[in-house]
C-alpha positions, 0 to 999 in steps of 0.5 A: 820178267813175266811182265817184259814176255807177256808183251813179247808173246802178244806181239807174237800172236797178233802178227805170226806170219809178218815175224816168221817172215822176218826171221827168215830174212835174218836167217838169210842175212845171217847166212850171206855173213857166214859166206863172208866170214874166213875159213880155218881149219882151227883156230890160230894157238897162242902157245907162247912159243915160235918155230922157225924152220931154217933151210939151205940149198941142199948139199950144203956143209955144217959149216954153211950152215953154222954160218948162217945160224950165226946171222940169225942168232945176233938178230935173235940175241937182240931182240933177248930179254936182258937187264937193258932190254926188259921189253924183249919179246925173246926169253930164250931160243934153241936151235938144232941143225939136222936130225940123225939117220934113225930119227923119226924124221931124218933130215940133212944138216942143211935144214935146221930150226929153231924154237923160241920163247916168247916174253910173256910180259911184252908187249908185242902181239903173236902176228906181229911177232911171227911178221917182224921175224919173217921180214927182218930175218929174211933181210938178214940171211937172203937166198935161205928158206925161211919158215915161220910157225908155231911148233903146234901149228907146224906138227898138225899141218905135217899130221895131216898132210906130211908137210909143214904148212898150212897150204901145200902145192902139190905137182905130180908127174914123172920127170924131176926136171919138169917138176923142178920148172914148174915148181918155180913157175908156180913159186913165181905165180903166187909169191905176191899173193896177199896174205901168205908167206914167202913160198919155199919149194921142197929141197929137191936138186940135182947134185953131182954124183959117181955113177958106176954103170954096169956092162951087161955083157961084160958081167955075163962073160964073166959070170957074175950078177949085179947084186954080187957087184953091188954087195962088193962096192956096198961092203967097199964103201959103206962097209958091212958089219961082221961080228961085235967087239965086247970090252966089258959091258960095252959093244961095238959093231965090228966094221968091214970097209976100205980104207979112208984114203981108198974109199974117196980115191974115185979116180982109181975106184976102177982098180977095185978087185973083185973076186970071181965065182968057182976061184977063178980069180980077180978081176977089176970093177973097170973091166965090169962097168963104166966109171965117171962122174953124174948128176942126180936127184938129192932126194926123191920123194912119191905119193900114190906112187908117183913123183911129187914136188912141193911148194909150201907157205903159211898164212899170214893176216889172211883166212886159209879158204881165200888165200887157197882160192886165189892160189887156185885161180893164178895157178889156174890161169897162169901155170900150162901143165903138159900132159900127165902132170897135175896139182893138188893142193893140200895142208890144213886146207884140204883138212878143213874143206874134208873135216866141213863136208864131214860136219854138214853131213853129220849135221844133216843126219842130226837133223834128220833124226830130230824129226823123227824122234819128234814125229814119234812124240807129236805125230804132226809135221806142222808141230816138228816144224814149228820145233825145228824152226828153233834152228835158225833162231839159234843160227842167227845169234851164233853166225852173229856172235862169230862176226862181233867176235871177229872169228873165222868160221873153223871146224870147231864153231861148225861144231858149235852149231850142232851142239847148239842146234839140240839145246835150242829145239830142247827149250821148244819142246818145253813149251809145246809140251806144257800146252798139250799138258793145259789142253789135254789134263787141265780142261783149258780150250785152244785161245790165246789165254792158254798160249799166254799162260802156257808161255809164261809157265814155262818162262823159268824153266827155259831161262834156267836151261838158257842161263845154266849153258850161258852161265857155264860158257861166259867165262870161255867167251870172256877169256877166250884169248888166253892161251889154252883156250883157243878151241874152246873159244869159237864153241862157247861163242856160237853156242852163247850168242844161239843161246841168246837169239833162241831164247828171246824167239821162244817168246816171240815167235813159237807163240804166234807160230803155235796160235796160227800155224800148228795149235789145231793139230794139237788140239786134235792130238790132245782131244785124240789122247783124252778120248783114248783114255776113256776106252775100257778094254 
């Protein structure tokens, strides 16, 4: 090996200024790649399981619901793993229809979901698992929301965004119906966008309601205030608990309500008799308000205090940053928003764009850093550049390793690169330092002899610390797509293939840089040092 780098460190020195050319062309090359490569928040999971979130028009019943469910279960039932089907890519699947009032996330019967184990021992593939069902449920059960997701998937994009999907279309504005128009409109705009899922609107509709409208100079003539008319109708109709019955150790809420037959009797909910203050006897709710039927939002849901509507889809054989880029340019040049109405777009998108500008900061600091430390240790601009310029060798093998791979650029290979970044400037430190220790204690003049030497003395100490993290991480990059490893993967894959670049530059660039660039400040540095210890105070 000291034979293969002492050929490697001549060439090095007999043309410094060509390779250091060169290797910035690859930098920039390397650079235009990781411009092309997709963006992600994270790496796609394999968790061996899928979620498939079920929505109906809202108000509808259980029944309708369980109608549905039905659909969707025969199709699942066929594609079950059984004795005459050992190929099925469905162990088994569950489903629930709505969440309780007191769940953590309550929702009505008309949004169910289901989670479904898949055949280890298939041999379908995860994308096209979630494309399969997307397409032959959506044929199966029409004018029903369909969503398609991995559990996980689907508990981070709501952990970052409170939506589940990786892309949320967010319209702000006051009037629910020009929300409701222009979700449509946008819904319409971007539904045949390559590489994303059918996109589902937030379950949002006016539903027929009985508005109980109150006469104000009705009530003031009586002497009575709307909160007192509001507790009456609340107890009336909703009921309000009053004491608690013991049977053993059990206890039930004592309830004080009308009547069933009385509490859905809305045509004569006006003959409701209420008491008035100071005993002054009854009077009906309809001599108080005006009683008929309305409409209404089913739901209404704010952020930053103003009201919001939700177009959410996922994607599907697509990086997430190009997908939200050409929603952003069809939006933009498709959709007329009136005055006091706005877009923002949300999900894992705007994770990642957050958690990017985060990491290119934290990088710049790092970097920053470096260069003081390593002025404190050799106080020559020309010798810390030499030291960084490890950086972009390291860049070159890990945007490389990325594109052999086929990986998209996500938060975890950017953090990939910092670690990388503190491992490459290391090995340079190794050989700089040995040529100040020959010139410096060992009497050796500034020649290339000593540069040769020097690299190669220091040739099994940089191998060991290359081959130590490579050796460390080969497995990750080998079995990188097993399940489990998924964030792993991208961090192992940009630091081995920096790994590899770095090393083979130590050789080939930093000697000619060292002999042309910064060996004289080093040499002045070194013959500094010698002088000072022969000081006698």
């Amino acid at each position: 090996m000291k034979w293969l780098a002492s050929y490697l460190i001549r060439i090095s020195m007999a043309m410094p200024t060509l390779l250091l050319l060169i290797t910035w062309i690859a930098v920039a090359f390397a650079g235009w790649q990781m411009a092309q490569l997709g963006k992600n928040f994270l790496p796609e999971f394999d968790e061996g399981s899928i979620q498939i979130n079920v929505t109906l028009p809202p108000g509808s019943s259980l029944d309708a619901s369980n109608q549905v469910a039905g659909l969707i279960d025969q199709k699942l039932q066929d594609m079950q793993k059984t004795e005459k089907n050992p190929d099925g890519a469905i162990l088994h699947f569950v489903r629930r229809t709505g969440r309780a009032e007191m769940d953590e996330h309550a929702s009505p019967v008309n949004a169910g979901e289901y989670i479904l184990s898949m055949n280890p021992e298939s041999h379908h593939e995860r994308e096209e698992m979630l494309k399969k069902l997307l397409d032959e449920l959506g044929e199966e059960v029409p004018g029903v929301d369909l969503e398609i997701e991995q559990p996980l998937a689907h508990l981070i994009s709501h952990m970052v965004s409170g939506v589940y999907a990786q892309i949320a279309i967010k319209i702000h504005g006051d009037n629910l119906d020009v929300l409701q128009q222009l979700s449509e409109q946008v819904k319409s705009t971007v539904q045949n966008i390559d590489g994303i899922t059918p996109p589902v609107i937030e379950p949002i509709r006016q539903t027929e309601e009985l508005h109980i409208q109150l006469r104000t100079d009705d009530l003031a003539f009586h002497g009575v205030t709307r909160a007192y008319v509001a507790t009456v109708l609340q107890t009336a109709l909703q009921g309000e608990v009053v004491s608690q019955v013991l049977e053993g150790q059990r206890r039930f809420d004592l309830l004080v309500r009308l009547e069933e037959d009385y509490r859905t009797d809305y045509a004569n909910l006006g003959r409701l008799r209420i008491d008035l203050p100071d005993e002054r006897g009854q009077i009906e709710l309809r001599e108080l308000a005006d009683i008929g039927p309305g409409t209404g939002p089913n739901a209404v849901n704010r952020e930053n205090a103003r009201r919001r509507m939700v177009i959410r889809a996922n994607t599907q054989d697509r990086d997430l940053a190009s997908a939200v880029t050409e929603i952003q340019r069809r939006v933009d040049s498709q959709v007329n928003l009136p005055e006091g109405y706005f877009i923002e777009y949300g999900g894992q998108f705007e994770s990642q764009q957050r958690a990017t500008r985060t990491i290119a900061v934290l990088a710049a600091v790092s970097v920053i850093g470096m260069f003081v430390v390593l002025m404190i240790l050799f106080p020559s601009v020309r010798i810390v550049l030499q030291l960084l310029n490890a950086l972009p060798t390291a860049f070159i093998g890990g945007v490389l390793a990325l594109v052999l791979t086929n990986q998209s650029l996500t938060v975890a290979s950017l953090v990939g690169f910092i670690s990388l970044g503190g491992i490459a400037v290391r090995n340079g430190i190794l050989l700089v330092t040995h040529y100040f220790h020959l010139m410096k204690e060992e009497g050796e003049d500034f020649s290339k002899e000593m540069i040769l030497r020097g690299s190669l003395e220091r040739l099994a100490p940089v191998l060991m610390t290359a081959l130590t993290a490579g050796m460390g991480l080969l497995p990750l990059v080998l079995g990188g797509q097993e399940p489990g490893r998924e964030i792993l993967y991208p961090v192992a894959t940009v630091i081995l293939g920096g790994l590899v670049t770095s090393t083979f530059c130590e050789f080939l660039i930093h000697p000619g840089i060292f002999w042309r660039f910064s060996g004289k400040d080093a040499l002045a540095l070194a013959r500094q040092g010698d002088s000072n210890d022969h000081i006698i105070p």
